[in-house]
C-alpha positions in Angstrom: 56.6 7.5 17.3 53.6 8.7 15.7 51.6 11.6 16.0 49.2 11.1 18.4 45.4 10.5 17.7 43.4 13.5 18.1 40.3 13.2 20.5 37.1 12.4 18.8 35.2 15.8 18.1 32.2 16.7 20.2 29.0 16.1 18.7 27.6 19.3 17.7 25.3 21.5 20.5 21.6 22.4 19.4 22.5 26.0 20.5 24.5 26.5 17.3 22.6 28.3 15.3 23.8 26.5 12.2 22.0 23.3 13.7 19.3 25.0 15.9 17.5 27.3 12.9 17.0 24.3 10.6 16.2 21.7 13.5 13.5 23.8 14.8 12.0 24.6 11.3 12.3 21.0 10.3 10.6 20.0 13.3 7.7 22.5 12.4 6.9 21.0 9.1 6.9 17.5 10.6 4.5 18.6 13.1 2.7 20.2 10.4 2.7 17.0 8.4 1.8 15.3 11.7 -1.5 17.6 12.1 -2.4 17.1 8.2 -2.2 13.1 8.3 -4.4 13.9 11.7 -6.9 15.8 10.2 -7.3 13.7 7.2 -7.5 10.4 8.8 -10.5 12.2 10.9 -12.7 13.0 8.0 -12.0 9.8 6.1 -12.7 7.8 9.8 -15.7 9.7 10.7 -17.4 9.6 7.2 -20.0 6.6 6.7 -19.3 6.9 2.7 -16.3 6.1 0.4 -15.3 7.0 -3.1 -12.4 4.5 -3.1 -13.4 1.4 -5.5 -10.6 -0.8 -3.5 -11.9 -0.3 -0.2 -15.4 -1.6 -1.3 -13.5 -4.5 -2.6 -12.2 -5.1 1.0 -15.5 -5.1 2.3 -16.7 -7.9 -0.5 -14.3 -9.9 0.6 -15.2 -9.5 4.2 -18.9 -10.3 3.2 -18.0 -13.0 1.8 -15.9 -14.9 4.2 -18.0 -13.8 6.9 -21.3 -15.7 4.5 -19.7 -18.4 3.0 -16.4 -19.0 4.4 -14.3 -18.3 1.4 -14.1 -15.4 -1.1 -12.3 -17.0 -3.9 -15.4 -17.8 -6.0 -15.1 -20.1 -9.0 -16.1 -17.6 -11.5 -19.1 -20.4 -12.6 -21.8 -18.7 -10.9 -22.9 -15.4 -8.7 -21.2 -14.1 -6.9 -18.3 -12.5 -9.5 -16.0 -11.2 -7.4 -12.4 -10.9 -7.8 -10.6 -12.2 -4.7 -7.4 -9.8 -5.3 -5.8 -9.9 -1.8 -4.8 -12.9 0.4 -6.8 -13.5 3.7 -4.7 -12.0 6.5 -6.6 -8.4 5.5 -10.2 -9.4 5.2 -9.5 -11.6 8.2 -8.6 -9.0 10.5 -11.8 -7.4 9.8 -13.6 -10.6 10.3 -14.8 -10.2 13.8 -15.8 -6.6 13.8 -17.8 -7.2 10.9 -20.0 -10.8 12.8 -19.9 -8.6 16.1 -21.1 -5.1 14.7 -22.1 -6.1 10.8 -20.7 -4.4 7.9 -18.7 -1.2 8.4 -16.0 1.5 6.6 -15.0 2.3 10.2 -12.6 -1.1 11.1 -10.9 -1.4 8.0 -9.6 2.3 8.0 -8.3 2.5 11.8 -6.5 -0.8 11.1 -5.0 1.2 7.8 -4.3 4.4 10.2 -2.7 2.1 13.2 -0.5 0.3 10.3 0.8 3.9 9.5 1.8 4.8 13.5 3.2 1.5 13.2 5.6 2.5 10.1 6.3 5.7 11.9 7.3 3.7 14.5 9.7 0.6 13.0 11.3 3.6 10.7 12.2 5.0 13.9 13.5 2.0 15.2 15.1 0.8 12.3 17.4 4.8 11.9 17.9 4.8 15.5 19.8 1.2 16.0 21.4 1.3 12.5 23.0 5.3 13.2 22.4 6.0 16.5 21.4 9.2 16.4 17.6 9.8 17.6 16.6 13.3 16.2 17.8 11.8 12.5 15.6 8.2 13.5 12.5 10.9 14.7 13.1 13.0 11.1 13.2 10.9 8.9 10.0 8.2 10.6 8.1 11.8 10.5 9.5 12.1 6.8 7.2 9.3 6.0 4.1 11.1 6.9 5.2 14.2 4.0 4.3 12.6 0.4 0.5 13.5 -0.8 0.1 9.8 -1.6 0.5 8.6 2.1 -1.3 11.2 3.4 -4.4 10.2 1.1 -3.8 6.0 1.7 -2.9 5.9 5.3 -6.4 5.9 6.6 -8.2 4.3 3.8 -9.1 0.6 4.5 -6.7 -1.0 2.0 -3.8 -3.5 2.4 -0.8 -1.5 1.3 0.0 0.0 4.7 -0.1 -3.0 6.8 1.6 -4.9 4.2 4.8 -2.2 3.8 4.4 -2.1 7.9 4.9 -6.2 7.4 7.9 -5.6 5.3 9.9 -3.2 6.5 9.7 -4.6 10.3 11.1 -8.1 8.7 14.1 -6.0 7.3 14.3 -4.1 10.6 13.9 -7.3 13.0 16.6 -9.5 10.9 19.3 -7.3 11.0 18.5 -6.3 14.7 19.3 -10.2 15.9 21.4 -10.9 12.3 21.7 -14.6 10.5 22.2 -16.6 13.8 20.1 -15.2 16.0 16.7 -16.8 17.0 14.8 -13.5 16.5 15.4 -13.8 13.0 12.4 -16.0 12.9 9.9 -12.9 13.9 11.4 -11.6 10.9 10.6 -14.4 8.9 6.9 -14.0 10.2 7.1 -10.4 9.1 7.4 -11.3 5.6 5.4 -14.7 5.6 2.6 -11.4 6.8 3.8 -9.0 4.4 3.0 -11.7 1.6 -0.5 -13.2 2.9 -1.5 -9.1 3.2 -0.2 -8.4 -0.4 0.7 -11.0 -2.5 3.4 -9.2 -4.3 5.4 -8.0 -0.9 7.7 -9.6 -1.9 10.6 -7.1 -2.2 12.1 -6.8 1.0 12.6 -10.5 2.1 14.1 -10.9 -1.8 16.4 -7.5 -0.9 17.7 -9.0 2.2 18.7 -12.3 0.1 20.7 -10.4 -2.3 22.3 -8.8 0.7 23.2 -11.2 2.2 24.9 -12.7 -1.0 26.4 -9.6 -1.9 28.2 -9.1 0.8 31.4 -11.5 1.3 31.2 -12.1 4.9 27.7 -13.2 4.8 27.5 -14.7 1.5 27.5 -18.9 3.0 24.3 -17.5 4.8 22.1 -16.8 1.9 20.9 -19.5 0.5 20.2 -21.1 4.3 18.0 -17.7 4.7 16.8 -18.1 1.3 15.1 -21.9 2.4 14.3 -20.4 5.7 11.6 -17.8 4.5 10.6 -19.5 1.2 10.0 -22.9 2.5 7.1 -21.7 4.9 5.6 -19.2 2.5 5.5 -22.2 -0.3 3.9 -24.4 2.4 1.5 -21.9 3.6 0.2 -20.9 0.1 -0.2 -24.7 -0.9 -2.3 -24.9 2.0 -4.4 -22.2 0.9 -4.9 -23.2 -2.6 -5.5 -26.7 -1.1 -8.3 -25.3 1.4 -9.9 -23.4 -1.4 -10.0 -26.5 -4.0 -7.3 -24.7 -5.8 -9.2 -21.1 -5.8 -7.0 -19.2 -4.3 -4.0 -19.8 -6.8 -6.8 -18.6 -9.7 -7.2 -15.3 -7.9 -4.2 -14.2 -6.7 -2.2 -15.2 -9.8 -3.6 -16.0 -13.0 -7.2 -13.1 -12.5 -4.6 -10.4 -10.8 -2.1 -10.7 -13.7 -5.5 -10.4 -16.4 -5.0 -6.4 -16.3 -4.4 -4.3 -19.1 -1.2 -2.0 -19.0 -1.0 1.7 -19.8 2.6 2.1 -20.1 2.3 6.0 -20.7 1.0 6.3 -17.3 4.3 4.6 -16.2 6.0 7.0 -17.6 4.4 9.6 -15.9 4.7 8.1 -12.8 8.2 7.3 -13.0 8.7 11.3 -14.1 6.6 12.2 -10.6 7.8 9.7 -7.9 11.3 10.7 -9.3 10.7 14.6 -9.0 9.1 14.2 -5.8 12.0 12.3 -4.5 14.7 14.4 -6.1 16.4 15.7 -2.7 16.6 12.2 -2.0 18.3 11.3 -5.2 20.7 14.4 -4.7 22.2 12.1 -1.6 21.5 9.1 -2.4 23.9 8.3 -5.7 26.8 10.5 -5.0 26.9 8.5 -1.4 26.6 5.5 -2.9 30.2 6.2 -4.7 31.4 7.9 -1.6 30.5 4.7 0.6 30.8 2.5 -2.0 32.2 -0.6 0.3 29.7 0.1 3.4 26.6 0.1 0.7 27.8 -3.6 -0.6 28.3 -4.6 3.2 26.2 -5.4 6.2 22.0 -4.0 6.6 22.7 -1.7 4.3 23.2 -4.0 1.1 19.9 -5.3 2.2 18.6 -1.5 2.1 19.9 -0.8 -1.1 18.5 -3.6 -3.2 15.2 -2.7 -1.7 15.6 0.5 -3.0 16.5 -0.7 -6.2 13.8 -3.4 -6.4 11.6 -1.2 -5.5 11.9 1.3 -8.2 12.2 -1.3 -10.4 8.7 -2.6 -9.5 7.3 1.0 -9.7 6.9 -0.2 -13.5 3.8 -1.9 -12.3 2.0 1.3 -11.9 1.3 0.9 -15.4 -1.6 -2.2 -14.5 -4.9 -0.8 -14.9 -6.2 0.1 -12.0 -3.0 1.0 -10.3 -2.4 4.1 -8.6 -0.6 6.3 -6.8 -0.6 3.8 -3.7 1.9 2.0 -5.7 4.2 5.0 -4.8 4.3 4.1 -0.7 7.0 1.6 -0.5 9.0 2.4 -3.0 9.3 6.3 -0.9 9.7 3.9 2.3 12.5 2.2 0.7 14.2 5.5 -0.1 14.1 7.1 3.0 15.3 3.8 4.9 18.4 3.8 2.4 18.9 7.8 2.5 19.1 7.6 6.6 21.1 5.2 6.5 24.2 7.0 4.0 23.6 10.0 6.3 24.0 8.4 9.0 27.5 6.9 7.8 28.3 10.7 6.5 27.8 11.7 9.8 30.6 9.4 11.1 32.8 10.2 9.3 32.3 13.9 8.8 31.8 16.9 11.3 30.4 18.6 8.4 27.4 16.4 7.4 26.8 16.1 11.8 26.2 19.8 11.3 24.6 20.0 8.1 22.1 17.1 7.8 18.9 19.1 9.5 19.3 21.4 6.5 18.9 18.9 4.1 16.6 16.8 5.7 14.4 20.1 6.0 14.8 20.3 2.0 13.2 16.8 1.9 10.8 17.9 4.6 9.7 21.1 2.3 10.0 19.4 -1.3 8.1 16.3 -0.2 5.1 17.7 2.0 4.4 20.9 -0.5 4.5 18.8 -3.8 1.4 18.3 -5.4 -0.4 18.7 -2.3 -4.1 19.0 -3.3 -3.6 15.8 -5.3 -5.0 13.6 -2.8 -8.5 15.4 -2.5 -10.2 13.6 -4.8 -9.9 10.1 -3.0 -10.7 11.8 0.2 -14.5 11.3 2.0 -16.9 13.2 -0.7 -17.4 16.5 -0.8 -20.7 16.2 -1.5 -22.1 13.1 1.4 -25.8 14.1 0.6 -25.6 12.8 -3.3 -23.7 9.4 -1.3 -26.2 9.5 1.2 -28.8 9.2 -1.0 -27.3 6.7 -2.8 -26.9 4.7 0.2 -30.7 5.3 0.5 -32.0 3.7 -2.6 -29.9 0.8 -2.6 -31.7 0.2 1.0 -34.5 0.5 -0.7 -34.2 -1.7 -3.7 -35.8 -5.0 -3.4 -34.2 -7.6 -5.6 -31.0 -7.6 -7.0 -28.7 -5.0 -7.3 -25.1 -4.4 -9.6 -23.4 -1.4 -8.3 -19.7 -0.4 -8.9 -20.2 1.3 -5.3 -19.2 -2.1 -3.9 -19.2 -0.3 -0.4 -23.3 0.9 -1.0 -23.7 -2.7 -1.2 -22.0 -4.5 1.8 -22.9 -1.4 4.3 -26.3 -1.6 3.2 -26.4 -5.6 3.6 -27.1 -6.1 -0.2 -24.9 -9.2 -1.7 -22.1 -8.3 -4.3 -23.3 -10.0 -7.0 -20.4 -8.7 -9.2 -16.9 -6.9 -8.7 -17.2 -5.0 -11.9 -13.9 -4.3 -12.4 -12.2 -8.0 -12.1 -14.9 -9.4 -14.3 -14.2 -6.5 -16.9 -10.3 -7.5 -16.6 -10.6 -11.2 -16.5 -12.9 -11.5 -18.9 -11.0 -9.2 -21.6 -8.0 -12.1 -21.2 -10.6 -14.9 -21.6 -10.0 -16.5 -18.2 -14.2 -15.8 -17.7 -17.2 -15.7 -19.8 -19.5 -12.9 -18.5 -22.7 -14.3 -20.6 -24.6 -14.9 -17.2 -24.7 -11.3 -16.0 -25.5 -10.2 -19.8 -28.1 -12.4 -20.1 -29.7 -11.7 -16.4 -29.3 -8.1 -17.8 -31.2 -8.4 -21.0 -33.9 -10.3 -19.0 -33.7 -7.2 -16.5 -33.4 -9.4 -13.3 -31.4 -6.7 -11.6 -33.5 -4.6 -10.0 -31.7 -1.3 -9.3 -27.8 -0.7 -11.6 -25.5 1.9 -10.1 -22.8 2.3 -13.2 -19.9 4.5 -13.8 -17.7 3.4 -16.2 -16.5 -0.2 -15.1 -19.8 -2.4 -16.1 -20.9 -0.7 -19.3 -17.0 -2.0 -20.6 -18.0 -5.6 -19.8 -18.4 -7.1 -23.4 -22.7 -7.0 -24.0 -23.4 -4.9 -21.2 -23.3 -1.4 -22.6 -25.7 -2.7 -25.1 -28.0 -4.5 -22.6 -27.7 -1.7 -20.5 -29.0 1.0 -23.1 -31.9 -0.8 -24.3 -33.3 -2.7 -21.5 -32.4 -0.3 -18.2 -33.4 3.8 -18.1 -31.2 6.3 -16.0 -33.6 7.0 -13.2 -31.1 9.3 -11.7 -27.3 10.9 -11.5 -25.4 10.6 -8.3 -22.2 11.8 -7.6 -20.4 10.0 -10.4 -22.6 7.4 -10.7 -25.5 6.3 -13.5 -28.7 4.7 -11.4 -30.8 2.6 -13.4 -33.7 0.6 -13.5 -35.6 -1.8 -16.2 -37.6 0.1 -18.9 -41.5 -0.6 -18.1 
């Protein structure tokens, strides 16, 4: 006979001090990121002003579908404006905007409940795939740390709601699994996910891979494969066919027009990395360690979104990219580090009673690092320059280029032109910006507001020089008028 199996080992009590100590100080820098994503998302809420070019963008396609239906313009005629998100964005804003008109307000709480909502699926997702609830509540808290998130999470832009979109889809297949009839609420995830964000297109592609990679699942690939591509092919044609074609021009061909800055890639690549060093530290020994459960099961699926994901961080390099780029990737990380602790803590008594430790080096590393970086996107610091901006472009009869996009919409002025796709699109020869030079030169716009975006348009730093005056300086913008 053999020896007989020892009794599985009681899970570790909170009143060891070995677990208590680090529990209780990791939960205080949670709560502490907790209280900073809370106080942030109430200035950028309350404020009536922005300083984030993308979030006026939102609201110029929200004008624009709420006025003419659509807001993929041909490009042959006003309005110029880049339609660089799909519809399910914009739309969600739709009916705040025709019940209380144009406002910052909508499109920043549905950007703040996306984030709860993360919080809440990454809790989900730890919890059923380790079973442990204080490592599901760490590590959904854990996404609240990074400077990044805390900047993006309450600005009215997609990239919440479409990593929300994603990771639920991972989190909601692998809940019901191949056969199962839920996996069609996963499939809607993603078919959101990629009508939010055109390129979310990582996670449904990770769970593919997985699926293939791993032997017991592999005859179910390419039947999932069909399953989500099929109604997201079908779904886009309708689109483009709705728009007369339109829709495939700006989310494709105009969105890929972008000059890259591949040093700034680098530089990202050298933060994202640093920031997520603790992570790293776990993450590729485990892999080794658990090298058969990482190529099995959810977490396959896990680690190739990882993977894809820091392979697509190369597209931080696309002018006008930034730091936002940074969310799912982190996301992806924290899903796959969970998961390896939670299959340390299996199969270890050690890593049961050493994980709030390490999770609190995460906790401290990835809430302290390069804190104050987010600042600048924050509400301005100055509101009375803003508010006086706001103020003349009320004012102004006639009409009006601004690269304060939000000015515009909340002051019920058209967008005549999104200066930053027409500067992109028309450096790659997909648009000729002659009209707006010429209107310039013949000093039909009435008011200019100009940073840096229009006077890089081919002819209009010229045009703008000799046929428009600086009236005044606000914030970091140029106002002009036509020279009398």
């Amino acid at each position: 006979m053999g020896e007989p199996t020892p009794p599985p080992e009681a899970p570790p009590s909170l009143r060891e001090p070995a677990l208590a100590l680090p529990l209780g100080l990791l939960a205080a820098v949670l709560l502490f990121d907790l209280a900073r994503l809370g106080r942030s998302a109430f200035e950028i809420l309350r404020t009536p002003y922005s300083r984030d070019y993308g979030e006026g963008c939102v609201l110029a396609m929200v004008q624009l579908l709420a006025e003419k239906g659509s807001y993929f313009s041909t490009f042959e005629d006003y309005p110029f404006v880049h339609g660089n998100y799909p519809p399910v964005f914009p739309l969600l804003n739709l009916p705040a905007y025709l019940l209380l008109g144009p406002t910052l307000f909508v499109p920043r709480l549905l950007s703040v409940l996306a984030t709860i909502g993360l919080v809440a699926v990454m809790a989900a997702l730890v919890r059923r795939e380790t079973g442990d609830g204080r490592l599901a509540g760490s590590f959904a808290l854990l996404l609240l740390a990074p400077w990044f998130v805390q900047t993006w999470a309450a600005l009215g832009r997609v990239d919440m709601l479409a990593c929300l979109s994603s990771l639920a889809g991972l989190h909601l297949f692998h809940r019901f699994g191949p056969e199962g009839r839920g996996r069609f609420a996963a499939y809607a995830c993603f078919c959101l996910a990629f009508f939010t964000k055109q390129n979310a297109l990582l996670a449904p592609a990770a769970l593919v891979l997985g699926l293939a990679f791993d032997p017991s699942t592999r005859r179910r690939a390419g039947r999932v494969f069909v399953e989500i591509a099929l109604p997201l092919l079908v779904l886009f044609g309708l689109l483009c066919a709705l728009t007369g074609g339109q829709a495939y021009e700006h989310l494709v061909p105009y969105t890929a027009a972008a000059d890259y800055e591949w040093d700034r890639m680098r530089r990202a690549y050298r933060d994202f990395l640093t920031l997520i060093g603790p992570l790293l530290a776990l993450i590729l020994p485990a892999l080794v360690v658990f090298r058969k459960v990482a190529g099995t099961g959810s977490t396959a699926s896990y680690l190739f979104y990882w993977l894809s994901n820091l392979a697509g961080l190369v597209t931080i390099a696309k002018a006008g990219a930034a730091q936002n780029y940074f969310i799912e990737p982190y996301v992806a990380t924290l899903a796959l580090t969970a998961l390896l602790v939670g299959h340390a803590m299996r199969t270890s008594a050690v890593a049961g009673r050493a994980w709030p430790a390490y999770v609190l080096v995460v906790a401290l590393v990835t809430t302290f690092a390069d804190m104050e970086r987010g600042r600048a996107r924050l509400p301005p610091q100055e509101p009375r320059e803003f508010a006086e901006l706001y103020a003349a472009v009320r004012a102004t009869s006639g009409p009006i280029l601004s690269e304060d996009l939000s000015a515009l919409v909340l002051s019920r002025k058209p967008v005549l032109v999104e200066p930053f796709g027409v500067l992109l699109i028309s450096r790659k020869g997909l648009m000729d910006p002659g009209r707006i030079v010429a209107d310039c030169r013949a000093a039909k716009f009435a008011l200019v507001v100009s940073d840096f975006r229009l006077r890089e348009i081919a002819g209009m730093d010229a045009c703008l020089s000799e046929r428009y005056e600086i009236w005044k300086r606000l914030g970091p913008y140029e106002l002009l008028r036509p020279r009398r």
